[in-house]
VEXPA-130460 format. One record per residue (C-alpha): residue in one letter; x, y, z. Coordinates in steps of 0.2 Angstrom, whole numbers, plus 5000, padded with zeros to 4 digits. Layout:
REM residues N
AXYZ/...
***
This chain:
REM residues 322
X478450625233/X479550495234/X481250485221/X481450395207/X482550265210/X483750215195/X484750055203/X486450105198/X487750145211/X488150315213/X489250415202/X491050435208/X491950585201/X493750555211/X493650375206/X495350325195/X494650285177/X495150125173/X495750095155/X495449915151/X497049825142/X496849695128/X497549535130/X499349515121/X498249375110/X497049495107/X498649635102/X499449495091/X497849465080/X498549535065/X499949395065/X498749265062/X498549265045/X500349265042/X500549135054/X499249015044/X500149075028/X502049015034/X501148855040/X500248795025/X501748845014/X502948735025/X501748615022/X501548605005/X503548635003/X503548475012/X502648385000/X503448434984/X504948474989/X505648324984/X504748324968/X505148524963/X506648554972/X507148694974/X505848794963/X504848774980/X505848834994/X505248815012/X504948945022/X506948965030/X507648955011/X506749105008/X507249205023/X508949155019/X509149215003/X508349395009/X509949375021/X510949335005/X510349494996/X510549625010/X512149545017/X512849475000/X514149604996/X514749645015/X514949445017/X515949445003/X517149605006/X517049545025/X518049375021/X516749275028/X516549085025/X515349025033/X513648985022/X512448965036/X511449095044/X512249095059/X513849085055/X513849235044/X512949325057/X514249285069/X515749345058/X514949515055/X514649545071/X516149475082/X517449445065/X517149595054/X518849685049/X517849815040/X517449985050/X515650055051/X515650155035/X516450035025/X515049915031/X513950045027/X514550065010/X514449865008/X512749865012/X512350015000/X512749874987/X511649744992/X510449704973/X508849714985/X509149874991/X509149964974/X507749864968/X506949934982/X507450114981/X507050124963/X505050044965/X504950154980/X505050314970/X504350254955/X502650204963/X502450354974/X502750494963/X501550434948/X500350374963/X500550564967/X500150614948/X498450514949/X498050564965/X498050764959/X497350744944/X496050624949/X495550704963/X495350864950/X494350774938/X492950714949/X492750844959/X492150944941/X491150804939/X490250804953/X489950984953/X489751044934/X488650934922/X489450984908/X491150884916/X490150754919/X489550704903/X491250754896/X492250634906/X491050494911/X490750374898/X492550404894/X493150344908/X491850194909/X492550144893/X494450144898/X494250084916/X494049894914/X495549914900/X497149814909/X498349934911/X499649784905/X498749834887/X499349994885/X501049944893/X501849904874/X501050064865/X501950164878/X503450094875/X503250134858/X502850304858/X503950344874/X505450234873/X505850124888/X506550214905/X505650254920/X504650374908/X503450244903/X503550154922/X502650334930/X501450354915/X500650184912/X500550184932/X499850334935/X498650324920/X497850144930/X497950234946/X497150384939/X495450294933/X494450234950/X495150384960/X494250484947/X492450394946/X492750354967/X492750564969/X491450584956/X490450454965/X490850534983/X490550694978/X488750654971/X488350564986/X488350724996/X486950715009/X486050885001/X485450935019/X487050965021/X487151095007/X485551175011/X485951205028/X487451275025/X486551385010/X485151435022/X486651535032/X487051625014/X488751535013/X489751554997/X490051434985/X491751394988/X491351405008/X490351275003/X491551184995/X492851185007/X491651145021/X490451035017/X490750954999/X492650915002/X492450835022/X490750745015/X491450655002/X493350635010/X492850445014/X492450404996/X493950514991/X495250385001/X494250224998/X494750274977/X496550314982/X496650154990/X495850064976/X497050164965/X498550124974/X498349934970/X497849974953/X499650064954/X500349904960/X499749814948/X500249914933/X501949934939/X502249744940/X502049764919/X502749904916/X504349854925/X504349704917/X503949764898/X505049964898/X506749884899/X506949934917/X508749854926/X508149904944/X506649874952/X505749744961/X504549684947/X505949684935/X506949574948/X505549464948/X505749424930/X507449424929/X507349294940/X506249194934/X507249154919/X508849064932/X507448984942/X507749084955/X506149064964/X506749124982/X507449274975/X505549284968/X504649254985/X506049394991/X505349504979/X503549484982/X503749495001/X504549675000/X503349734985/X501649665000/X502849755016/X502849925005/X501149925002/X500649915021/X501950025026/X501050165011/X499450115020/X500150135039/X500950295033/X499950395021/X498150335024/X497950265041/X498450455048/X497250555038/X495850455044/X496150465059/X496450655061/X494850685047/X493450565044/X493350475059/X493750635072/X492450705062/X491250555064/X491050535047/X491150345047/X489550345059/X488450475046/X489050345032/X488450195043/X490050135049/X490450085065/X491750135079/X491849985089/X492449825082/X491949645090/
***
């Protein structure tokens, strides 16, 4: 009997594997968008420019004035002169009569730093308040009927509520201070990480459950094993939504709690001396911290969970990416 013939070559098991390398313009694909950004704002900037001045910098009077805020005290305590970029930069590295920990300190001043520092605790820990008691509150939902009806049409009702409206009764009943910042923000962010677990946790593929009941597994086994992992993608899609609700409601309550630090606070002081770089400034830092929370927090518990676990290919996603 004569062997079936497949056509491919044969199989060569001491063979080097070859791992094929993208391209560097395949590598820099996410600068693009940035790229179109800077471009079209330099273009418009070109155009009303002369008509708006300096309410619409370009694109290098904006990265100048970040300089401005980091470097601002050192330049000053340094003695330099100079009012252009490079000057400046060349001062403070060839000229600077100031030793390292004296620079250090200089730069611990800098206005942009501590508007930083103050959103980057702020957001985080009320983020972290939603996150637990959201996640709480739709697990119960999804498991118990009477949670369910308890806490459903109540949050259907307070979900589309800005959380800008409930800013000024805060204030009111809590007084301004960084109180009212974490509890109007974690209130938004609380919401659609709630109804997102409710939602994940319903969703459950219930062979899954029998499966595991077949095998006489406890309740909480089953829980931990297959309730939790199969509804995990659902569980950070809500976080992500929440963390952008967070954003969101932190821009008001900054701006409305009498708060002297923090980058949405900054933004509004600005705006009253037309300040509209230090604006832009502003902005840019609030869009580079939220990538970095994405990068940091979600990015790595995808990646060791859902998709080692090939959840994103049971929920119909795919792996591979054109």
């Amino acid at each position: 009997m004569a062997e079936a013939q497949s056509g491919l070559p044969p199989l060569d098991l001491d063979a080097p594997t070859e791992i094929k390398r993208d391209s560097i313009w395949m590598r820099i694909r996410p600068v693009y968008p940035f790229l179109l950004v800077i471009g079209i704002w330099q273009v418009t900037a070109y155009f009303l420019h002369d008509l708006m001045g300096d309410l619409f910098p370009y694109f290098g009077a904006i990265v100048f004035r970040a300089w401005e805020l980091v470097t601002g005290p050192l330049v000053k305590a340094a003695g330099v002169n100079s009012e252009n970029f490079l000057g400046q930069f060349y001062a403070l590295i060839f000229q600077n009569p100031l030793s390292f920990l004296d620079q250090l300190k200089y730069l611990g001043e800098s206005p942009i730093l501590w508007h930083t520092l103050s959103t980057a605790w702020r957001l985080p820990f009320a983020f972290m308040i939603a996150s637990l008691f959201g996640v709480t509150v739709g697990i119960l939902m999804g498991r118990f009927a009477f949670w369910e009806g308890f806490f459903v049409p109540l949050l259907s009702v307070m979900l589309p509520i800005p959380a800008l409206a409930w800013t000024p009764i805060a204030v009111i009943w809590f007084g301004n201070g960084d109180q009212t910042v974490i509890l109007v923000t974690a209130f938004a962010s609380f919401l659609p990480i709630a109804m997102a677990v409710w939602t994940g946790v319903k969703t459950i593929n219930p062979v899954w459950i029998r499966a595991a009941q077949s095998m006489n597994a406890e309740k909480m086994t089953i829980f931990w094993t297959v309730v939790l992992p199969g509804s995990l993608p659902m569980i950070l899609s809500g976080m992500r939504i929440g963390l952008a609700r967070a954003w969101r409601a932190g821009v008001g309550a900054e701006a409305f709690a009498g708060i002297r630090w923090g980058l949405s606070a900054g933004i509004f002081d600005a705006q009253e001396y037309l300040d509209t770089a230090f604006m832009m400034v502003a902005i840019a830092v609030l869009g580079i911290f939220g990538f970095l929370l994405e990068k940091v927090l979600f990015q790595p518990i995808e990646s060791r969970t859902i998709i080692k676990w090939g959840m994103m290919e049971e929920m119909g996603g795919q792996d591979k990416k054109v």
